[in-house]
C-alpha positions as CSV (number, residue, x, y, z in Angstrom):
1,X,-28.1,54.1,7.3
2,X,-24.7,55.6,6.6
3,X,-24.9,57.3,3.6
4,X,-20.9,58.0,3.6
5,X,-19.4,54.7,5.5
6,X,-16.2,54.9,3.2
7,X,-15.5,58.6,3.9
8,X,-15.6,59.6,0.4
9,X,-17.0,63.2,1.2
10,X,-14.8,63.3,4.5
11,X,-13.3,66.7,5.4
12,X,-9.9,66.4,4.8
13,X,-8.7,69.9,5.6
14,X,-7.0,68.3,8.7
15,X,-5.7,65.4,7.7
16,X,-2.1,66.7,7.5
17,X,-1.5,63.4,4.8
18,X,-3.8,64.9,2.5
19,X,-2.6,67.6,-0.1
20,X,-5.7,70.0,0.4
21,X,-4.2,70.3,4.0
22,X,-0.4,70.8,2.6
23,X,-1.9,73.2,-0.3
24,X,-4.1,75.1,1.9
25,X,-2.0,77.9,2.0
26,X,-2.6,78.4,-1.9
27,X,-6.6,79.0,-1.3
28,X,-6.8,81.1,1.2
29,X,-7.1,85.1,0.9
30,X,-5.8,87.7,3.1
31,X,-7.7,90.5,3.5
32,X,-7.3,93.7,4.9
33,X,-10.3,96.3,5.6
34,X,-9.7,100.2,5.1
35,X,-12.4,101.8,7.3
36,X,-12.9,105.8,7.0
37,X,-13.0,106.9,10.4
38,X,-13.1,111.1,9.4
39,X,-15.7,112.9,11.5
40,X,-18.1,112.9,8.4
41,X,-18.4,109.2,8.6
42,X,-19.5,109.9,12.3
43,X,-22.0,113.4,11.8
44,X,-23.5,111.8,8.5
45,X,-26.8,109.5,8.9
46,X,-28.6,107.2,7.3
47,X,-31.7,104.9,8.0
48,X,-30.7,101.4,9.6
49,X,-32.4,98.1,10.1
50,X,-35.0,99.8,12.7
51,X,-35.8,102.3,10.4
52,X,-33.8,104.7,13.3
53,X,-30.9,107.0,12.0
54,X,-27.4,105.7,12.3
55,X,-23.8,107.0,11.5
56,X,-22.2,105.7,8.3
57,X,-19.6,104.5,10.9
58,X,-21.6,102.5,12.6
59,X,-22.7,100.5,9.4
60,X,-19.5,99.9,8.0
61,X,-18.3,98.2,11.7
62,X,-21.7,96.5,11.7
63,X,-21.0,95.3,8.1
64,X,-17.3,94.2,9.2
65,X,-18.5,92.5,12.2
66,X,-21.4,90.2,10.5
67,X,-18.8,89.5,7.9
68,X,-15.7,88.1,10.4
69,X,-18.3,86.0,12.5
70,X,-19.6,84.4,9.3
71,X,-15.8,84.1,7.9
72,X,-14.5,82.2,11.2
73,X,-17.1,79.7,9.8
74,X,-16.7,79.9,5.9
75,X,-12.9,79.8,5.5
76,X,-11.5,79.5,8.8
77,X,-7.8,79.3,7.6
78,X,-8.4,83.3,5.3
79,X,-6.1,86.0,7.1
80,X,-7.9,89.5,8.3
81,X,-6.5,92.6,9.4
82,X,-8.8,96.0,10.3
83,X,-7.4,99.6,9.8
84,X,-8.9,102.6,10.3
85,X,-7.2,105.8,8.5
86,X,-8.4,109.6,9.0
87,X,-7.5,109.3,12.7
88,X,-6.1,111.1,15.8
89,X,-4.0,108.2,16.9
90,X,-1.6,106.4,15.2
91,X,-0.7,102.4,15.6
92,X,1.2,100.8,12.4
93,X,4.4,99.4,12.1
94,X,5.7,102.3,9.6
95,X,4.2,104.4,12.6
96,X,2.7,106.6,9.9
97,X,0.1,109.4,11.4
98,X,-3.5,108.9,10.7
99,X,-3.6,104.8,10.6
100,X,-4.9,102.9,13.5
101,X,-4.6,98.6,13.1
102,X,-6.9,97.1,15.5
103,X,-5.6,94.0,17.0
104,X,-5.8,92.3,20.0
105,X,-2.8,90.3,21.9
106,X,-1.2,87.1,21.2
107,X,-2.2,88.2,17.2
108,X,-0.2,89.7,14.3
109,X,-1.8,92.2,12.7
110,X,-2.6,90.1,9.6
111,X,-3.4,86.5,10.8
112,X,-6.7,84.1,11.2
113,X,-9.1,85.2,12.9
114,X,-9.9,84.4,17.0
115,X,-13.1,84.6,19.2
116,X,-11.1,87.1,21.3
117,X,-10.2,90.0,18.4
118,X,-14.3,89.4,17.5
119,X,-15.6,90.0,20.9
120,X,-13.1,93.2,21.2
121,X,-14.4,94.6,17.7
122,X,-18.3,94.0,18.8
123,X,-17.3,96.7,21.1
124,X,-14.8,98.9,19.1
125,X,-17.6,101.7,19.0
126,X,-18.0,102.4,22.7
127,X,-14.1,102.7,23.3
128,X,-13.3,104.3,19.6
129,X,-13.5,108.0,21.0
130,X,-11.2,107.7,23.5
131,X,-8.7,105.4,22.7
132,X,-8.2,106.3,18.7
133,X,-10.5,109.1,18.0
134,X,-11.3,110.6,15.0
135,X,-9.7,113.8,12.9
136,X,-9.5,114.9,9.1
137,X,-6.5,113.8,8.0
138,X,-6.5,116.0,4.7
139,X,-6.9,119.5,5.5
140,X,-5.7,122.7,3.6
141,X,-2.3,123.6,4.6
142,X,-1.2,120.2,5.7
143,X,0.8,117.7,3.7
144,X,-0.4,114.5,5.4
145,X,-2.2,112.4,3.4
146,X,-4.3,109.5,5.5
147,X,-5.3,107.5,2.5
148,X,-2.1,107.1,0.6
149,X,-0.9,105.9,4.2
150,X,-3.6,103.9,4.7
151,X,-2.9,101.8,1.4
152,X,0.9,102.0,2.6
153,X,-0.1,100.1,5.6
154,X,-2.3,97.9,3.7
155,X,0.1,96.9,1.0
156,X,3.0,96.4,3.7
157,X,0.3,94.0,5.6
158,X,-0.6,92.0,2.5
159,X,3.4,91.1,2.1
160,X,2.9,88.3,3.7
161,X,2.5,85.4,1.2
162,X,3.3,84.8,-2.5
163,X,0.2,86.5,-5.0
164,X,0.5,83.0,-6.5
165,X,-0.4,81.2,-3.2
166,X,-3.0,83.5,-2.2
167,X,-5.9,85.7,-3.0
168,X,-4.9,89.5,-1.5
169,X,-7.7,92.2,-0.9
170,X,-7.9,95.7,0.2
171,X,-11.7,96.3,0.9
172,X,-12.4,100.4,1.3
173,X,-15.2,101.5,3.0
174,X,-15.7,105.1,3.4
175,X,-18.5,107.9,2.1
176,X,-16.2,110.8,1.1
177,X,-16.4,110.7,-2.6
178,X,-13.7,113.7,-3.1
179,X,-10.7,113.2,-0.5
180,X,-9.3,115.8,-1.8
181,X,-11.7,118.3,-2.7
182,X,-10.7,120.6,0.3
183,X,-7.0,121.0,-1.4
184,X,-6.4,123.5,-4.5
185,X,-3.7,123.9,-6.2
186,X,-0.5,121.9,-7.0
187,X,-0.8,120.5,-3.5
188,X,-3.8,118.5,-4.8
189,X,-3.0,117.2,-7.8
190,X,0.8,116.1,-6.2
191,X,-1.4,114.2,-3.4
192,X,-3.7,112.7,-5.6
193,X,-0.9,111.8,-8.3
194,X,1.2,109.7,-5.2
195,X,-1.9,108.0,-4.0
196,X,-3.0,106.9,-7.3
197,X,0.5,105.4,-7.6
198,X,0.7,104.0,-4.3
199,X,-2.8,102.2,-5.3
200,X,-1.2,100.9,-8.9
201,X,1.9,99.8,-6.9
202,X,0.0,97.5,-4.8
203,X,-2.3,95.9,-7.6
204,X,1.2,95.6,-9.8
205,X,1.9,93.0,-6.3
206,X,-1.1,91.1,-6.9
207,X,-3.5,92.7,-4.8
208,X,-6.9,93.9,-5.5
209,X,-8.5,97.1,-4.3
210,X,-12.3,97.2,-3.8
211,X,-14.7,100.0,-3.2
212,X,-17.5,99.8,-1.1
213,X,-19.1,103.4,-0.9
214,X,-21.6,104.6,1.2
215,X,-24.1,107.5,0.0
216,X,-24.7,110.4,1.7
217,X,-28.6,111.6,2.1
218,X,-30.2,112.9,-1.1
219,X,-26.5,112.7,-2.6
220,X,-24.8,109.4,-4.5
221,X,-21.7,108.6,-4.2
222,X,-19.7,109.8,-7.1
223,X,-17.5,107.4,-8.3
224,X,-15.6,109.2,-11.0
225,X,-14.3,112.6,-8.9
226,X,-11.3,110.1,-7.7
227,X,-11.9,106.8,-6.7
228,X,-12.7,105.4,-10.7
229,X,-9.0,106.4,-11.2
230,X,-8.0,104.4,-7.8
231,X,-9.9,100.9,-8.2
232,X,-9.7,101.3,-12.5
233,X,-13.4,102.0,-13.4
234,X,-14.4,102.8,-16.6
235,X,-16.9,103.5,-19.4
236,X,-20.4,101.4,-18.5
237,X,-18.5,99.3,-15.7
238,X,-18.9,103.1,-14.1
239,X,-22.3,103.6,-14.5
240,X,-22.6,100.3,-13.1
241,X,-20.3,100.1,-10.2
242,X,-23.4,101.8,-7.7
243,X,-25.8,99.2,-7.9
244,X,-23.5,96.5,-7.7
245,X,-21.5,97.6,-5.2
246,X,-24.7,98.1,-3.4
247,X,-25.5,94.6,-3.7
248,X,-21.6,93.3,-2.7
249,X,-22.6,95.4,0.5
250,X,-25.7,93.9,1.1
251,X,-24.3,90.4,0.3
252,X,-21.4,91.1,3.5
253,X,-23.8,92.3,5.9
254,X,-26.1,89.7,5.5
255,X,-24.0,86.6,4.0
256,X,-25.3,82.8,5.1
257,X,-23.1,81.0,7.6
258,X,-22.0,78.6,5.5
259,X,-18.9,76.2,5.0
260,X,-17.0,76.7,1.6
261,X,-15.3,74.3,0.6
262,X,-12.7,74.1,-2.3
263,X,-12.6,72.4,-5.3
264,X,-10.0,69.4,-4.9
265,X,-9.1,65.7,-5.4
266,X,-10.8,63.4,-2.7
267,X,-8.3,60.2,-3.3
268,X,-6.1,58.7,-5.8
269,X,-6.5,54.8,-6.3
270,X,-5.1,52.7,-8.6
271,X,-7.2,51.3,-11.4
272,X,-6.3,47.8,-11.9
273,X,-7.3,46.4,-15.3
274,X,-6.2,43.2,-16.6
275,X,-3.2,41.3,-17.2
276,X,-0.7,43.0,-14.9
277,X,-1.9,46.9,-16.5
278,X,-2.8,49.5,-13.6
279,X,-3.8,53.0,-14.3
280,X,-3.9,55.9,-11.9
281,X,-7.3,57.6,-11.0
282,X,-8.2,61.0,-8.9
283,X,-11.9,60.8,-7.6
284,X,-13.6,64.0,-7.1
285,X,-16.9,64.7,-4.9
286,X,-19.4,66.8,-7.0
287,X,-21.7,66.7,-4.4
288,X,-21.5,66.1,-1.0
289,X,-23.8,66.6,2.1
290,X,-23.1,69.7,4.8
291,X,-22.7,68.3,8.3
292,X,-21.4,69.7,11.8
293,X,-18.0,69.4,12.2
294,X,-16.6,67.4,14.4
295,X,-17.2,67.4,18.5
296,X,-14.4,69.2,20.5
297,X,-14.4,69.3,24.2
298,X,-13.8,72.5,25.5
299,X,-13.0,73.6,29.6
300,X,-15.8,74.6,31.0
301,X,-14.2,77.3,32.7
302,X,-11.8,79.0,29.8
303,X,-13.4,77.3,27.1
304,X,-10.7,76.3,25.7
305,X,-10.1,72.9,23.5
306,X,-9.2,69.5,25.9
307,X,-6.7,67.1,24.7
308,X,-7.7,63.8,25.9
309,X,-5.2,61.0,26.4
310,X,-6.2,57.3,27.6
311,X,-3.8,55.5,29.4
312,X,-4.5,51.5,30.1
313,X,-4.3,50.2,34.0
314,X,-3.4,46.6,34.2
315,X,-6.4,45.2,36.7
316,X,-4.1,42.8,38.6
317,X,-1.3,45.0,39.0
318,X,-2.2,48.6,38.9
319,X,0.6,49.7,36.8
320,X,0.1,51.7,33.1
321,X,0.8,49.1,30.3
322,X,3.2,50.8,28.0
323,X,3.2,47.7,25.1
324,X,0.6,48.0,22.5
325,X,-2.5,46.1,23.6
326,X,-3.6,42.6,22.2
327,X,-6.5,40.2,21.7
328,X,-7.1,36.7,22.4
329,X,-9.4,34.3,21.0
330,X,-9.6,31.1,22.8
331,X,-9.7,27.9,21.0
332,X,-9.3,24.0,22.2
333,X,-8.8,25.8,25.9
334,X,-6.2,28.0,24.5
335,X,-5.6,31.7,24.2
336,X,-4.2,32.1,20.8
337,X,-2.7,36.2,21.4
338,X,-3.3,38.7,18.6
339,X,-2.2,42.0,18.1
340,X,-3.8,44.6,16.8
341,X,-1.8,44.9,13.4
342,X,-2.2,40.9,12.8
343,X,-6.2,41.5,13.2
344,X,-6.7,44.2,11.0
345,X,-4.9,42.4,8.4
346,X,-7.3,39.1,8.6
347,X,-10.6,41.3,8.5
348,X,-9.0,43.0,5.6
349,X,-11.3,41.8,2.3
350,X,-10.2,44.7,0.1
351,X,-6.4,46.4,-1.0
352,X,-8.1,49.5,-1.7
353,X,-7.3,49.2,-5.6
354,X,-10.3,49.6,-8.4
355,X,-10.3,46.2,-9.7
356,X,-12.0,46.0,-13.2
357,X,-14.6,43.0,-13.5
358,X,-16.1,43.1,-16.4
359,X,-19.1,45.4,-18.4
360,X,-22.5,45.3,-18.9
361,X,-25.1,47.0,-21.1
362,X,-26.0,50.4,-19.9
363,X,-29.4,49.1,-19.9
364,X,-28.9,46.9,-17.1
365,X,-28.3,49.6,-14.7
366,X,-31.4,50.8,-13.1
367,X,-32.1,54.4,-10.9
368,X,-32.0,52.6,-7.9
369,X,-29.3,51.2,-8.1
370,X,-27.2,54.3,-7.1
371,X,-27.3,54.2,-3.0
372,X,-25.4,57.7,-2.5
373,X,-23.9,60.3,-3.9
374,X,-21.6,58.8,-6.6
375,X,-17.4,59.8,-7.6
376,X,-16.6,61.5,-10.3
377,X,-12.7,59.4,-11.6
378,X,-10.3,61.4,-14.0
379,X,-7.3,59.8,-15.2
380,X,-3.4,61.1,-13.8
381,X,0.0,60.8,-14.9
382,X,1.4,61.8,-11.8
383,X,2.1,58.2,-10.7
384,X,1.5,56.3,-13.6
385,X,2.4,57.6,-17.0
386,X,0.4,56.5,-19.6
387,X,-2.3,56.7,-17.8
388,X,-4.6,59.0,-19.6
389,X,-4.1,57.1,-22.7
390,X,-5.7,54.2,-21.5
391,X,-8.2,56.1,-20.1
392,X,-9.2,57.8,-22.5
393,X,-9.0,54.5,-24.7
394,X,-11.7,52.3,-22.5
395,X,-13.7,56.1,-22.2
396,X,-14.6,55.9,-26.0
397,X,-14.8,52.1,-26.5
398,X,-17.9,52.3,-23.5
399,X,-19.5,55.1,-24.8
400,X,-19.5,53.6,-28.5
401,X,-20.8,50.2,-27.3
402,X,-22.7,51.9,-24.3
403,X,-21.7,49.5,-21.9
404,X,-20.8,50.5,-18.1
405,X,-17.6,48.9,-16.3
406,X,-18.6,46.7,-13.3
407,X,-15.7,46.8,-10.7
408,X,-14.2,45.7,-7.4
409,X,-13.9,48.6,-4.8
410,X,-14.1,49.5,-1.0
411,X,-12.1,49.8,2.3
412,X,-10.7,47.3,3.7
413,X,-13.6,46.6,6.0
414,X,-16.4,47.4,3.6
415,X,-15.8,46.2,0.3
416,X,-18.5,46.9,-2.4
417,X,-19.4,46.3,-6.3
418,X,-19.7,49.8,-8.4
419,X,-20.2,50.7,-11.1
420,X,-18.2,52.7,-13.9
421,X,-20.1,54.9,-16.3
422,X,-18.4,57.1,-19.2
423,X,-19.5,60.5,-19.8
424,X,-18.9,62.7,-22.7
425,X,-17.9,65.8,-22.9
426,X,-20.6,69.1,-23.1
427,X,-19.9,72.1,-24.2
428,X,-21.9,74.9,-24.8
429,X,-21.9,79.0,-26.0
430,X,-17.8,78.2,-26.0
431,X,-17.7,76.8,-22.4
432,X,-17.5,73.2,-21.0
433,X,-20.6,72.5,-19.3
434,X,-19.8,68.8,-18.2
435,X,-16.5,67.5,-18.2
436,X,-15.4,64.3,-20.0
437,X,-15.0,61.3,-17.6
438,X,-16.2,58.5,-15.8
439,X,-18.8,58.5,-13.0
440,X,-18.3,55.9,-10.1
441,X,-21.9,55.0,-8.3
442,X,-22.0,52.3,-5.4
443,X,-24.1,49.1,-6.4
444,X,-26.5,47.7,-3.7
445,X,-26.0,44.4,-2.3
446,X,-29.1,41.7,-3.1
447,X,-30.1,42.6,0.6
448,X,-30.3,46.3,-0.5
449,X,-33.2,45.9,-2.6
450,X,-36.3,45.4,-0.8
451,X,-39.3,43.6,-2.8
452,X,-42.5,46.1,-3.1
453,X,-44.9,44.9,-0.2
454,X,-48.6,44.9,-2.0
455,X,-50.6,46.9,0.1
456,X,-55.0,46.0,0.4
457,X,-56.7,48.9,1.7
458,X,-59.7,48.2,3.9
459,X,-63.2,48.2,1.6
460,X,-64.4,51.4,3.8
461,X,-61.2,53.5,2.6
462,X,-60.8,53.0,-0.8
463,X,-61.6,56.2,-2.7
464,X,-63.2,56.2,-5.9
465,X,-61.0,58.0,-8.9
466,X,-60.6,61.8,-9.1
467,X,-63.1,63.3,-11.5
468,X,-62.1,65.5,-14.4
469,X,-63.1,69.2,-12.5
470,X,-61.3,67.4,-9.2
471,X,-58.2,67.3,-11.3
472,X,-58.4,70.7,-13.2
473,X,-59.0,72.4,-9.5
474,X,-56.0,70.8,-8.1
475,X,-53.6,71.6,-11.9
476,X,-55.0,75.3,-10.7
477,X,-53.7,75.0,-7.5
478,X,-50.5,73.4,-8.1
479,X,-50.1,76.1,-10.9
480,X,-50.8,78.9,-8.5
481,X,-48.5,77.8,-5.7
482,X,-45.6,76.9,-8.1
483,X,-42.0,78.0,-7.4
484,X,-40.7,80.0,-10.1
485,X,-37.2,79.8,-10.7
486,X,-36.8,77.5,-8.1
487,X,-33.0,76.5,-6.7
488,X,-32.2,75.0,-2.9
489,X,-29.7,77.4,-2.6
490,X,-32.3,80.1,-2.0
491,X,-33.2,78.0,1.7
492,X,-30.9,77.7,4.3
493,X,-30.5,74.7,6.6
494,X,-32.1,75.5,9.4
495,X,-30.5,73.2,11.5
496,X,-27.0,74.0,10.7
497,X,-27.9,77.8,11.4
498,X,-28.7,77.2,14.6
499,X,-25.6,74.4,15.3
500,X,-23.5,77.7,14.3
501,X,-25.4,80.2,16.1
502,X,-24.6,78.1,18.7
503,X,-20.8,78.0,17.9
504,X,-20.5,81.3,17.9
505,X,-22.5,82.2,21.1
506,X,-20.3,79.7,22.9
507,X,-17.4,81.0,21.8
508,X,-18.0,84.6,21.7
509,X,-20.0,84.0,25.5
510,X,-22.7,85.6,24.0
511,X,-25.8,85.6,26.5
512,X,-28.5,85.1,23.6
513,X,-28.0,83.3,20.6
514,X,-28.6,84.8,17.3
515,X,-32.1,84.9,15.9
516,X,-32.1,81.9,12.9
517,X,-34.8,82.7,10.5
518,X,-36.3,79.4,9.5
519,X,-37.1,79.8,5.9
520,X,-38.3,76.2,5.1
521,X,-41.5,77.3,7.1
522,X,-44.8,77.4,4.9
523,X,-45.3,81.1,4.0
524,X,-48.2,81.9,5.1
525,X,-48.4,85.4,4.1
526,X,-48.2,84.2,0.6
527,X,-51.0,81.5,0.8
528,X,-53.1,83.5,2.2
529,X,-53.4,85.8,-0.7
530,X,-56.8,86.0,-2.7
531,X,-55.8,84.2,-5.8
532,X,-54.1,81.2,-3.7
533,X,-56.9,81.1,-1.1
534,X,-60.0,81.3,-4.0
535,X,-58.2,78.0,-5.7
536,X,-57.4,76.4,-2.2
537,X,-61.2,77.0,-1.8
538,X,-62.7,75.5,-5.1
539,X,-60.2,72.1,-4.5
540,X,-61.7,71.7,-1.2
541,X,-64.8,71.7,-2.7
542,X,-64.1,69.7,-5.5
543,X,-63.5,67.1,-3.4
544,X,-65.0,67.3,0.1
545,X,-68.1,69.4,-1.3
546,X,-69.9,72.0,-0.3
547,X,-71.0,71.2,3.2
548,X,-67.8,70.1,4.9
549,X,-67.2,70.3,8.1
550,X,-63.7,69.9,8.7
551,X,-64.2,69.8,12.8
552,X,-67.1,67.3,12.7
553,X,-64.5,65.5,10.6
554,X,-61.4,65.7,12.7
555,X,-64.0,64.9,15.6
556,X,-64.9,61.4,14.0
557,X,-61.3,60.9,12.9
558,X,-60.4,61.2,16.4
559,X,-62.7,58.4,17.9
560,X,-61.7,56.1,14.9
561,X,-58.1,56.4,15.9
562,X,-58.9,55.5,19.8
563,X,-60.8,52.3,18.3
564,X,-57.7,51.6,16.4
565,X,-55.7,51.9,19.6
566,X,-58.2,49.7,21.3
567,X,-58.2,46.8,18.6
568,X,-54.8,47.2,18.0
569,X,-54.3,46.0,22.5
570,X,-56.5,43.3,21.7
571,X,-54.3,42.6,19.3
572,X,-51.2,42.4,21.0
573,X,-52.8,40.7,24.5
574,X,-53.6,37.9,21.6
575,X,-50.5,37.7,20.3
576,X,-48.6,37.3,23.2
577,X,-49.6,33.5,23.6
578,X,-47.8,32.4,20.4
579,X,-44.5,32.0,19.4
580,X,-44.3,33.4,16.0
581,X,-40.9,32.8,15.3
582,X,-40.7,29.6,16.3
583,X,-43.8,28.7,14.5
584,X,-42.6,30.2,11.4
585,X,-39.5,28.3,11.5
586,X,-41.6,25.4,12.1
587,X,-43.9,26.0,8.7
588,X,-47.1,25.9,11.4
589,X,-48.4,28.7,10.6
590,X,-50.9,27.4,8.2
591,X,-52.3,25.6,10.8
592,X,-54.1,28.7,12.8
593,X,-56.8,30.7,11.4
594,X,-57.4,33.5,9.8
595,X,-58.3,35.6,12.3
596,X,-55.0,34.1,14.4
597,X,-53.4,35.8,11.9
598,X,-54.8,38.9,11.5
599,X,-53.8,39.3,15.2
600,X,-50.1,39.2,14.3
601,X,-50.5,41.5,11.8
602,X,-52.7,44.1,13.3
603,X,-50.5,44.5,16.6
604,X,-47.8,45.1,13.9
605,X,-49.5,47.6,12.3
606,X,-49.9,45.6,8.8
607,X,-52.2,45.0,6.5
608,X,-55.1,42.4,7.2
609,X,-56.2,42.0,3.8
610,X,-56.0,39.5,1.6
611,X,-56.2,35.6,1.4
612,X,-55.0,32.9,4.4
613,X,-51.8,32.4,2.0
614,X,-51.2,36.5,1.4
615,X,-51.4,37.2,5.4
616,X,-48.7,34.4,5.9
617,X,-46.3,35.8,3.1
618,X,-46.9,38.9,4.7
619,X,-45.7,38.1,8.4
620,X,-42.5,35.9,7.3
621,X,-41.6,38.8,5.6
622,X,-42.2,41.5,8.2
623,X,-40.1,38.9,10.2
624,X,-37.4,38.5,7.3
625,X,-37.7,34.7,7.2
């Protein structure tokens, strides 16, 4: 079943028509990471995922290197650029000393990311000796001063862009809590004065400066000897700032691949009420299911995307046919020529528009009725002026008689019934917790709703009531196994982790994909604990009893299910030498016997219960007659 055939929760983000697409510029963030490359960040260790030492150096590339392969994925349009400062070689476009940008060709230094600048920073460690190196770039007697050029570069990277289109971040990793504790004098406090202005000067242009420390063994990073002043920590927000910057690290290095996607409008349609009076809506998806995206062929030998282009070959003279094509339909020995404009217009059934029907009492409206995830419709005065004051209007008058607006929607191929229903405003502590509007849910068609089939269990396998201690056992169990503060965004989907693990080993020509840790799994480290296991044991004895034998039992549950098999050929060999359709067409079918019957409806894997006239309902409707 297609649970989106109107494209309701279609990506858009590439549909250069749609205003996401046009106003994507405005939601993405440019970002620009400050990495400490000083020979501390090298000679000081710490334990890392194997429990084996490892430089600070290394973590913080690590870090950076999860967090751009998750990114390409997350927000493929955001802007990154990598700098390292406190090094030998310099490579900026102020050509400042101690300021390396890593960048690969064919790549500014700030711009979206590519499989070819993430393969090159996987490896940035083994070449980083050599090619940039790594020196103290604040030493006693010298006047440079790495970090306020590091933030120079940083601030001259993040001019691309207005602060009101985009969301501009300078992330600083490093482990030296006191850059300048080696300089005394006036010398310090002049270098730490310019480089707390160059810092203000670049959050005065909209850009935000994050810390992201790393401690040194049996020593914390102390915030207030400089960097406080820098990123504008104070009073319990410092005594703070540790444990959650802790956590913001944690949460980069070890981030969900995940598409985000941002708040927008969907559609506008136009609400069409009565009497000649139209309204403007904007629909809104506050839910919507996470799929693949879309299949792109790529060369199997550069991996690059294919275009593909189809060109049509006229069979009788082999040239290409440059006019549009066109269909025929004969009729009366004649082929009466349509294009394909002329044929879309006679299958169209619907203009698009919301056409108001009528209303009905809430009550009327069942659960069921709602086939997939509904729209959420807020009035605008972009179009139509006035608007709002309509909408709001009908809004109250439903919600005071508590009726919900039946309407007239679809595509033009798919029309479809739905159904309008008015919600009020919630707010709560000073905050609006539901907005005021008007849900829009799809109603079935009379075919969607199924009737309940009855189902007769055979006399051997109907099981008596649970007994009260049968029920208190299994309250225990459910009560010991229960999910506290339970939310689906705590589980992963493991399918779409491995569809992107598999992205990004393609595209990064990785030899191994990335281990997916499948967290839907049952966890059987936590079942198998004693106070789990002791209530798993009393339900199985509640209800099986003491002397079960589960392998005796899936021994006789086996040979039941091969005499199933057996009398379910019988079945079929039987059932071959009627023609049930044409019999039930015919009404004949209460002219064979019972045991006729039951043949149909055992190689169909139905139930054979019941009286001669149950057993006939039951096969006209398996066969929808």
């Amino acid at each position: 079943m297609d649970l989106d055939p109107d494209d309701v929760f279609r990506d858009d983000e590439d549909d250069p028509e749609n205003d996401s697409y046009q106003d994507k510029q405005s939601s993405k963030e440019l970002v620009v990471f400050l990495v400490d490359a000083s020979p501390k960040m090298f000679s000081v260790t710490c334990p890392g995922e194997d429990q084996e030492n490892t430089s600070h150096f290394h973590v913080a590339v690590n870090c950076i290197a999860q967090a751009i392969k998750v990114q390409i994925i997350n927000r493929p349009y955001d802007e990154i650029a990598i700098c390292f400062f406190n090094t030998r070689e310099k490579k900026n476009l102020q050509d400042l000393s101690g300021v390396y940008v890593f960048n690969v060709p064919e790549r500014e230094h700030l711009d979206s990311l590519t499989a070819r600048f993430i393969k090159e920073f996987d490896h940035i460690e083994e070449s980083f000796s050599k090619v940039i190196g790594s020196e103290y770039g604040i030493v006693p007697g010298s006047r440079d001063n790495s970090l306020y050029n590091a933030l120079w570069v940083a601030q001259a990277l993040l001019r691309k862009g207005s602060a009101k289109t985009a969301d501009k971040r300078i992330l600083l990793l490093t482990n030296e809590d006191d850059p300048f504790g080696s300089i005394k004098g006036v010398t310090k406090l002049d270098m730490t004065r310019t480089t707390l202005q160059r810092a203000k000067d670049a959050q005065d242009l909209g850009i935000s400066i994050e810390l992201l420390p790393l401690s040194r063994p049996n020593e914390e990073f102390n915030v207030s000897l400089f960097y406080a002043d820098l990123i504008g920590v104070e009073g319990d927000e410092l005594a703070q700032f540790i444990p959650l910057a802790g956590e913001r690290f944690e949460d980069l290095n070890k981030q969900l691949r995940k598409r985000m996607f941002k708040k927008r409008r969907v559609r506008r349609i136009t609400f069409m009420i009565a009497g000649g009076l139209s309204i403007e809506l904007n629909t809104y998806a506050l839910i919507r299911p996470t799929v693949p995206g879309k299949v792109t062929w790529l060369d199997s030998v550069t991996n690059l995307p294919l275009k593909a282009e189809r060109s049509l070959i006229c069979a009788d003279t082999g040239a290409l046919v440059q006019e549009p094509p066109k269909r025929f339909q004969n009729y009366k020995n004649e082929d009466i020529k349509f294009s394909i404009e002329e044929l879309s217009e006679i299958k169209r059934v619907s203009t698009g528009n919301l056409r108001l029907l009528g209303f009905k009492p809430l009550s009327c409206l069942k659960d069921y009725h709602n086939l997939k995830p509904p729209a959420f419709v807020f009035p605008s005065d972009e179009e139509v002026m006035g608007s709002t004051c309509v909408f709001i209007a009908l809004h109250r008058s439903m919600i005071r008689l508590k009726r919900f607006a039946v309407a007239f929607y679809g595509s033009s191929s798919r029309p479809q019934l739905v159904g309008l229903i008015a919600q009020e405003e919630i707010i709560e502590g000073g905050g609006q917790i539901e907005p005021p509007g008007m849900h829009m849910i799809y109603l079935p068609y009379s075919d969607d709703i199924r009737p309940i089939e009855e189902l007769h269990a055979e006399p051997s396998g109907v099981l008596s009531a649970a007994t009260d201690d049968q029920i208190q056992k299994a309250a225990a169990l459910v009560k010991r196994v229960d999910l506290k503060d339970f939310s689906i965004c705590q589980f992963s989907n493991p399918a779409l982790q491995s569809h992107y693990a598999a992205l990004q080993a393609l595209a990064l020509d990785e030899d191994e994909m990335p281990e997916i840790v499948d967290e839907t799994l049952p966890d059987e480290e936590g079942m198998s604990r004693p106070g789990i296991a002791k209530a798993l044991e009393e339900f199985k004895v509640s209800v099986f009893g003491e002397n079960y034998d589960e392998e005796a039992e899936n021994a006789t549950r086996g040979k039941a299910n091969n005499a199933t098999k057996k009398r379910k050929s019988a079945a079929e060999e039987k059932c071959a030498y009627y023609d049930w359709a044409k019999l039930a067409d015919d009404g004949k079918l209460k002219d064979l016997t019972v045991t006729e019957l039951k043949c149909y409806l055992t190689a169909n894997n139905l139930t054979v219960a019941g009286k001669k006239e149950a057993l006939i309902s039951r096969i006209l409707t398996h066969m929808g007659k």
